[in-house]
Wavefront OBJ file of the C-alpha trace (Angstrom):
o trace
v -135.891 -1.677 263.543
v -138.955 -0.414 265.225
v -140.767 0.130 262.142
v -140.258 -3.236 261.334
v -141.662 -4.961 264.554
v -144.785 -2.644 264.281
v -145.314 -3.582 260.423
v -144.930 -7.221 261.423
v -147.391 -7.137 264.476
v -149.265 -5.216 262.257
v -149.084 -8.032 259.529
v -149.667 -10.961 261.554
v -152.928 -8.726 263.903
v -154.553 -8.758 260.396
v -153.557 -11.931 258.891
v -154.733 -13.714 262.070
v -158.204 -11.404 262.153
v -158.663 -12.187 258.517
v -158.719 -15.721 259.697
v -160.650 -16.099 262.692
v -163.465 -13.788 261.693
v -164.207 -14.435 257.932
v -166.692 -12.550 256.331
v -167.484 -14.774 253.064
v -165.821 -12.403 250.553
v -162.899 -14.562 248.927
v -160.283 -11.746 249.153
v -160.701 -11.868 252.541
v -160.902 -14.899 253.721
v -158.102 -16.609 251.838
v -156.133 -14.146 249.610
v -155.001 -12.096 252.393
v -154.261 -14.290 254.781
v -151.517 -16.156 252.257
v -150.462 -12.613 250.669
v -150.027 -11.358 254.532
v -147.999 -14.723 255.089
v -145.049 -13.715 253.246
v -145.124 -10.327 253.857
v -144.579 -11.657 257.425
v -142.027 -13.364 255.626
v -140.088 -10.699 254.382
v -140.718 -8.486 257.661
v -139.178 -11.217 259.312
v -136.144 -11.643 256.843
v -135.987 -7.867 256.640
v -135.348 -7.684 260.594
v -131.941 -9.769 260.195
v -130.698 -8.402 257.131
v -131.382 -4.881 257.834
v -128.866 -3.313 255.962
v -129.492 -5.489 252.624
v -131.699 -4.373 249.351
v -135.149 -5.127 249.007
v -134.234 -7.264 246.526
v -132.123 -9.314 248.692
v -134.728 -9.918 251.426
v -137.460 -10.286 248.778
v -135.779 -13.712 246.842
v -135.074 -14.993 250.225
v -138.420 -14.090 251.094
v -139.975 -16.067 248.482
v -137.176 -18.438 248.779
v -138.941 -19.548 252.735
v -142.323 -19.396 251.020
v -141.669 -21.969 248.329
v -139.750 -24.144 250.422
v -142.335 -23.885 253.034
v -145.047 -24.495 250.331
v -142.582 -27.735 248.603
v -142.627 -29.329 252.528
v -146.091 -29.417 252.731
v -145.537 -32.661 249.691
v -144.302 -34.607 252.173
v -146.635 -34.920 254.145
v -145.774 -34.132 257.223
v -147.248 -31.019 258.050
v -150.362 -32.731 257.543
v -149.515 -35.859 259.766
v -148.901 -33.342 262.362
v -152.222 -31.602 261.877
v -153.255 -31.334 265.763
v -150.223 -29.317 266.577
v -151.684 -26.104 266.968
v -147.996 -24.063 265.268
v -147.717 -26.628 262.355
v -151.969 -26.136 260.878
v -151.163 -21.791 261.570
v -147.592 -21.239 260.113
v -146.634 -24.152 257.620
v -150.825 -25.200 256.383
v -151.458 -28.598 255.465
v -151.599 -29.094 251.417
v -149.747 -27.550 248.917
v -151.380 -25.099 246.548
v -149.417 -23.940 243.327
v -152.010 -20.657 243.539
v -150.335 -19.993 247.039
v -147.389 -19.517 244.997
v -148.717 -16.234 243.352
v -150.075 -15.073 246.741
v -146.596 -15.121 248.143
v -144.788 -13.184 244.913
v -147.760 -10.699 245.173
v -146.868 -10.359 248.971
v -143.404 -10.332 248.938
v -143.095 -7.843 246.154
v -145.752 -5.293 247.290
v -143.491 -5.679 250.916
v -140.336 -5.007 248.922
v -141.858 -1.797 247.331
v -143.260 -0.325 250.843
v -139.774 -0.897 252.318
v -137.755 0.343 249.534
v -140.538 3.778 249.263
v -139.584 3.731 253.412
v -136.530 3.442 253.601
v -134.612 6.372 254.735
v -131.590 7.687 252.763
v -128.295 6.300 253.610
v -126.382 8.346 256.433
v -123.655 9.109 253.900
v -126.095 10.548 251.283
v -127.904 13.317 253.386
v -127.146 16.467 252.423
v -126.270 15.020 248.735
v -128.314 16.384 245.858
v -130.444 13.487 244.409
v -128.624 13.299 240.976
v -125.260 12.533 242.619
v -126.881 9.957 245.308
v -125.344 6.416 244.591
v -122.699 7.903 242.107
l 1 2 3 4 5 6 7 8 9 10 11 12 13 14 15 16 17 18 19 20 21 22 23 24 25 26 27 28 29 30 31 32 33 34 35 36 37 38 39 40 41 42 43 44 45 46 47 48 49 50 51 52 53 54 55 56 57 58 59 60 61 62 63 64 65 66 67 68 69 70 71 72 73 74 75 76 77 78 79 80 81 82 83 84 85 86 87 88 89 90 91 92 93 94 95 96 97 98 99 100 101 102 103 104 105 106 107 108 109 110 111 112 113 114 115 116 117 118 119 120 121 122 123 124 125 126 127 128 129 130 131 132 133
């Protein structure tokens, strides 16, 4: 649980620096900052399903993402522009390229927390050939 809070302050520390102080390099400024989104995503997801696969918290994950990024058609997160929460967490016009950002975030997420994760309390002690049998 810890390690999750830390990797999501973490996340949203540099996602929000990456934002506020842009430096002109494209990768930077914008690529991060929606990559870092739903890695926040999956953090987030991650801290109430913490006993579920990577897999699991990575489609629903994705899942928030797109819906997030289908919303933004209706336009109302742009009709409610001048509240500060709605312009930082939901944006205001939907980008199909935003898409790919949020797979590429959610899956590199998905592969630091499955290469983290611990082994299960059951398994220590168990060779790694009979793990999971």
């Amino acid at each position: 649980m810890i390690r999750l809070l830390l990797a999501l302050a973490v996340t949203v520390a540099l996602g929000l620096v990456s934002r506020l102080y842009p430096t002109g390099w494209f990768l930077w400024d914008r690529v991060l900052g929606e990559v870092l989104y739903a890695v926040a995503a999956y953090i987030a997801w991650g801290l109430l399903f913490i006993r579920k696969s990577p897999l699991f918290i990575a489609v629903i994950a994705f899942a928030s993402c797109l819906a997030v990024e289908l919303f933004k058609l209706t336009g109302i997160p742009a009709e409610n522009q001048r509240v500060f929460l709605v312009r930082w967490f939901l944006g205001m016009t939907f980008s199909v390229v935003n898409l790919g950002y949020y797979l590429t975030g959610v899956v590199l997420a998905a592969f630091a927390d499955r290469a983290t994760r611990g082994s299960k309390p059951s398994e220590k002690g168990t060779p790694p050939a009979l793990q999971g049998a």
